[in-house]
Every structure is written in C-alpha cells, then in structure tokens.
PyMOL CGO cylinders between C-alpha atoms (Angstrom):
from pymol import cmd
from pymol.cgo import CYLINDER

trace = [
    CYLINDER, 0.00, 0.00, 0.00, 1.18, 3.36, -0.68, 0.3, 1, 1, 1, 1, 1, 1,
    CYLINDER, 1.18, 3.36, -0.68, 1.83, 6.13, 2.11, 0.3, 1, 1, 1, 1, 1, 1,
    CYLINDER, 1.83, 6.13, 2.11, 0.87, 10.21, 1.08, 0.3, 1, 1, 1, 1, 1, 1,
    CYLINDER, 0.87, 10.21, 1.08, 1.77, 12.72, 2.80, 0.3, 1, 1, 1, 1, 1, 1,
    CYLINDER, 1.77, 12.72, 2.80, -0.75, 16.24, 2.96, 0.3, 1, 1, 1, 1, 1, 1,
    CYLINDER, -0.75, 16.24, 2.96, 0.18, 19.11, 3.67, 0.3, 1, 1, 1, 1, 1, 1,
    CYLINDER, 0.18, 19.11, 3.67, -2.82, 20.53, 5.65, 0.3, 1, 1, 1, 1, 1, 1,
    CYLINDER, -2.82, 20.53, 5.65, -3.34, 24.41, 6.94, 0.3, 1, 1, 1, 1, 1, 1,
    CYLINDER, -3.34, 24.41, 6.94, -3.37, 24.53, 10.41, 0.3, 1, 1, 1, 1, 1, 1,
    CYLINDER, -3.37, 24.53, 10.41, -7.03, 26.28, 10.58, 0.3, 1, 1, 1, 1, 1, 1,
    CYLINDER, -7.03, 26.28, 10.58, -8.96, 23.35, 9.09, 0.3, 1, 1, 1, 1, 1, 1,
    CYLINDER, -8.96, 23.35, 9.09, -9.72, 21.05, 11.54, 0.3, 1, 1, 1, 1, 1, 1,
    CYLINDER, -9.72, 21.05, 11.54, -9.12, 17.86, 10.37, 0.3, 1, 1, 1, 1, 1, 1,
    CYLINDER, -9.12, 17.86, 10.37, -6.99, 14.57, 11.54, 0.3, 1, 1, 1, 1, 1, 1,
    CYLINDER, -6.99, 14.57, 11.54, -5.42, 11.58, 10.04, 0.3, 1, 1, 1, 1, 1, 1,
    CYLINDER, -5.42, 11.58, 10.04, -8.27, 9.22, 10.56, 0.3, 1, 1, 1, 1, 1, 1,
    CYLINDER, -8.27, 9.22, 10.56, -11.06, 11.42, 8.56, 0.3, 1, 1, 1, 1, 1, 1,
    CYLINDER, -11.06, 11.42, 8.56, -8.59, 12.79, 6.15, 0.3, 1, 1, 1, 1, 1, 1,
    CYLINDER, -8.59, 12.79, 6.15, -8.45, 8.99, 5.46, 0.3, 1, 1, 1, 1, 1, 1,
    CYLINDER, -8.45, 8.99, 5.46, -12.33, 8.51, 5.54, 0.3, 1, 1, 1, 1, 1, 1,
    CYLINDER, -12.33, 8.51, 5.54, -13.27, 11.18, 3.46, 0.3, 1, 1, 1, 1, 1, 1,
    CYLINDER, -13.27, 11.18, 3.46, -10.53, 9.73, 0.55, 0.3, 1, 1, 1, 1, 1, 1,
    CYLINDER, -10.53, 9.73, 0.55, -11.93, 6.53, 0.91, 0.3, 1, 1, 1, 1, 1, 1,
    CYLINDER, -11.93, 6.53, 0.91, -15.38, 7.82, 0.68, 0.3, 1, 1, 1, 1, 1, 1,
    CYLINDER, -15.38, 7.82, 0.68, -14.52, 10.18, -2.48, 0.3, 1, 1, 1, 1, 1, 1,
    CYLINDER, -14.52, 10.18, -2.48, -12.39, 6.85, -4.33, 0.3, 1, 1, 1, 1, 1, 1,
    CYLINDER, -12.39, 6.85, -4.33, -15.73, 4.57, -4.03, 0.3, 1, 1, 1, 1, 1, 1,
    CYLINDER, -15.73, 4.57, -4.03, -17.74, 6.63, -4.80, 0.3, 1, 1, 1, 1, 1, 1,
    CYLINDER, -17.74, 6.63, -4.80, -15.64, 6.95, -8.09, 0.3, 1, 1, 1, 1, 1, 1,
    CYLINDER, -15.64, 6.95, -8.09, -15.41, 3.21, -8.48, 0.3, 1, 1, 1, 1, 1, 1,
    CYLINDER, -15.41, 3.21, -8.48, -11.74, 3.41, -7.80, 0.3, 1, 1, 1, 1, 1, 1,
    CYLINDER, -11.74, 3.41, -7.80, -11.56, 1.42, -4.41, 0.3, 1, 1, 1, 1, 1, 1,
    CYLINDER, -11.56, 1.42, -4.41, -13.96, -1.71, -3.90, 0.3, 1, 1, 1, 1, 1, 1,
    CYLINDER, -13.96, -1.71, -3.90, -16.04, -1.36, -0.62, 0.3, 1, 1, 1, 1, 1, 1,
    CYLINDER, -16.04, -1.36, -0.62, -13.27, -3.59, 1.05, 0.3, 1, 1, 1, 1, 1, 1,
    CYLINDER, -13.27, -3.59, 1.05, -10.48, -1.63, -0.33, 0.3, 1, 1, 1, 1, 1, 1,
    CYLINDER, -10.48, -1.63, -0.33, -12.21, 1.94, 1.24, 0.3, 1, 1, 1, 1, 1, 1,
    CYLINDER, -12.21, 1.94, 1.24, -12.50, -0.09, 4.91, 0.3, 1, 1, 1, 1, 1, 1,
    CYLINDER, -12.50, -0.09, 4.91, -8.70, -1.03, 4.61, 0.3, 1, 1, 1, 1, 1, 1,
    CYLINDER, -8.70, -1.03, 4.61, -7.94, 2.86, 3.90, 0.3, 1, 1, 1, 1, 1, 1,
    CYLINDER, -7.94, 2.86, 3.90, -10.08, 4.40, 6.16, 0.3, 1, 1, 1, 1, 1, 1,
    CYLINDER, -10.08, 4.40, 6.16, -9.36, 1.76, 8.87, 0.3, 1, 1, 1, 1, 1, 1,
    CYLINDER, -9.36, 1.76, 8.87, -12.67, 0.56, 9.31, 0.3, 1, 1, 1, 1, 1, 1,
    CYLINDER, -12.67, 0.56, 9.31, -14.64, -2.54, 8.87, 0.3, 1, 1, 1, 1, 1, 1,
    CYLINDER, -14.64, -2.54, 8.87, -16.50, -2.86, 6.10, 0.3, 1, 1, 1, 1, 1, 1,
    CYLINDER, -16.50, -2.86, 6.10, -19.90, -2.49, 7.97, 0.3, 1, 1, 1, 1, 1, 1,
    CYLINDER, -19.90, -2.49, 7.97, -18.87, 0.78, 9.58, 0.3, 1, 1, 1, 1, 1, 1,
    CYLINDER, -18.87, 0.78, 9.58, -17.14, 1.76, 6.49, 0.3, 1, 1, 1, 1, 1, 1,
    CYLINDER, -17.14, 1.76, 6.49, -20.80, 1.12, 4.76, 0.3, 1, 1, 1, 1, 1, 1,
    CYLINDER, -20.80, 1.12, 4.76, -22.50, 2.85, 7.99, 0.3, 1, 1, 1, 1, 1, 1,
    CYLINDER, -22.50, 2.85, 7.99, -20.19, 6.03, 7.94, 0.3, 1, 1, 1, 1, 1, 1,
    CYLINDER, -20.19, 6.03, 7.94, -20.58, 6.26, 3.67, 0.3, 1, 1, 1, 1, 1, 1,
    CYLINDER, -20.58, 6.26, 3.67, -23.78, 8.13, 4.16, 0.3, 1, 1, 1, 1, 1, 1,
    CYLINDER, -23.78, 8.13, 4.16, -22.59, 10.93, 6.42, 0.3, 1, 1, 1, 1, 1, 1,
    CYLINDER, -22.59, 10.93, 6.42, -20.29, 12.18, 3.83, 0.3, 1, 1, 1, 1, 1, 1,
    CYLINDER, -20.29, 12.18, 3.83, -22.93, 11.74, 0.85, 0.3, 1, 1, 1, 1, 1, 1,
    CYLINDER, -22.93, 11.74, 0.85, -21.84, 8.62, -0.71, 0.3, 1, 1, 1, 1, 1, 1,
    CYLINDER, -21.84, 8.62, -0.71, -24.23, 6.03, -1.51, 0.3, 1, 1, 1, 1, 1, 1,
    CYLINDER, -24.23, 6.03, -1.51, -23.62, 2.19, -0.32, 0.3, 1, 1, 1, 1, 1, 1,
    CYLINDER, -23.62, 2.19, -0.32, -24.95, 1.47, -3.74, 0.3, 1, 1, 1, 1, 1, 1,
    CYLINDER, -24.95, 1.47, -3.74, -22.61, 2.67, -6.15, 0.3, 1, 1, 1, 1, 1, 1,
    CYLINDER, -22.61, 2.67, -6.15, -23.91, 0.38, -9.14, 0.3, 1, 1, 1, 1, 1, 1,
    CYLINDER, -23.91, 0.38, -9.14, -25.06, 2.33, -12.47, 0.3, 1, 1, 1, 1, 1, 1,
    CYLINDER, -25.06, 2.33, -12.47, -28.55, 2.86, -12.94, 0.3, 1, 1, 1, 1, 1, 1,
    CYLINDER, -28.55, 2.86, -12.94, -27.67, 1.16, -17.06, 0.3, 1, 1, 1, 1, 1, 1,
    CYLINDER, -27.67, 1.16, -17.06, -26.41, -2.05, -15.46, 0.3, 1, 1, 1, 1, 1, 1,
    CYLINDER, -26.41, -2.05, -15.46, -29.39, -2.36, -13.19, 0.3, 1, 1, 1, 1, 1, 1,
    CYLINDER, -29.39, -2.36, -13.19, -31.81, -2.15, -15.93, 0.3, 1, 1, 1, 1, 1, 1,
    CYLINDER, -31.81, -2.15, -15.93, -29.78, -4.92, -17.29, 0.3, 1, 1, 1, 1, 1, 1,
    CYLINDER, -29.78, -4.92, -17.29, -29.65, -6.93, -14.85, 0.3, 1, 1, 1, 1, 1, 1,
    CYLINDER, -29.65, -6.93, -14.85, -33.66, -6.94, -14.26, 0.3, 1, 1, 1, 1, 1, 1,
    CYLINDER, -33.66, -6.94, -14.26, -34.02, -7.57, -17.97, 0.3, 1, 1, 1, 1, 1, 1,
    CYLINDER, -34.02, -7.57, -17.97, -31.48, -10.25, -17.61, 0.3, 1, 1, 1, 1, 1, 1,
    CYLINDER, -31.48, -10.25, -17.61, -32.94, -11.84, -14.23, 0.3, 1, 1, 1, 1, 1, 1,
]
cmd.load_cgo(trace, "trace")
C-alpha cells in the first residue's frame, strides 16, 4: 500500500483518521476502491465503512442505474 503525505493548513480542523475517511469515501464513490479496499484505507470494517458512507454523501450502492436495468431484464 502506498503512504501520502498532505500538507494541511493549520485552521482546518481535520486529523489523520477522517482525512483517510473522506478519501476513501470520495475513491468509491468513483469506483476506484472496492467497498473492502475503502474499509482497509479508512481503517474501518467494512460495515462501519458502509455505515459512515452516508454521512459524507456517498451512496452504499454505487452500481449504475444502465447495469441495473440490465440486470432486471437479464434476471
């Protein structure tokens, strides 16, 4: 796994842990990370990983509305 290093002004009130959350959040919700791969970033299981998803406006359901339809015409 890689390590990154921010650079963070001093005003904004934010720590490792959520810094880590909210790039976890923002890379699944881009399709970038599986839901397992954001809970190993943000340090979390993957149920509190899914619980915490909604306070920072990601969906636990990040599946395109096209492949739905799909999939219920396939099913």
């Amino acid at each position: 796994m890689k390590t990154i290093t921010l650079n963070i002004p001093d005003n904004i009130d934010l720590d490792q842990h959520e810094a880590a959350m909210i790039l976890a959040a923002k890379l699944y919700e881009q399709g970038k990370v599986s839901m397992g791969q954001g809970a190993e970033i943000a340090g979390y299981s993957k149920g509190t990983f899914m619980e915490l998803l909604g306070r920072y406006g990601v969906s636990v359901f990040n599946y395109p509305a096209s492949d739905l339809a799909n999939d219920v015409k396939n099913a």
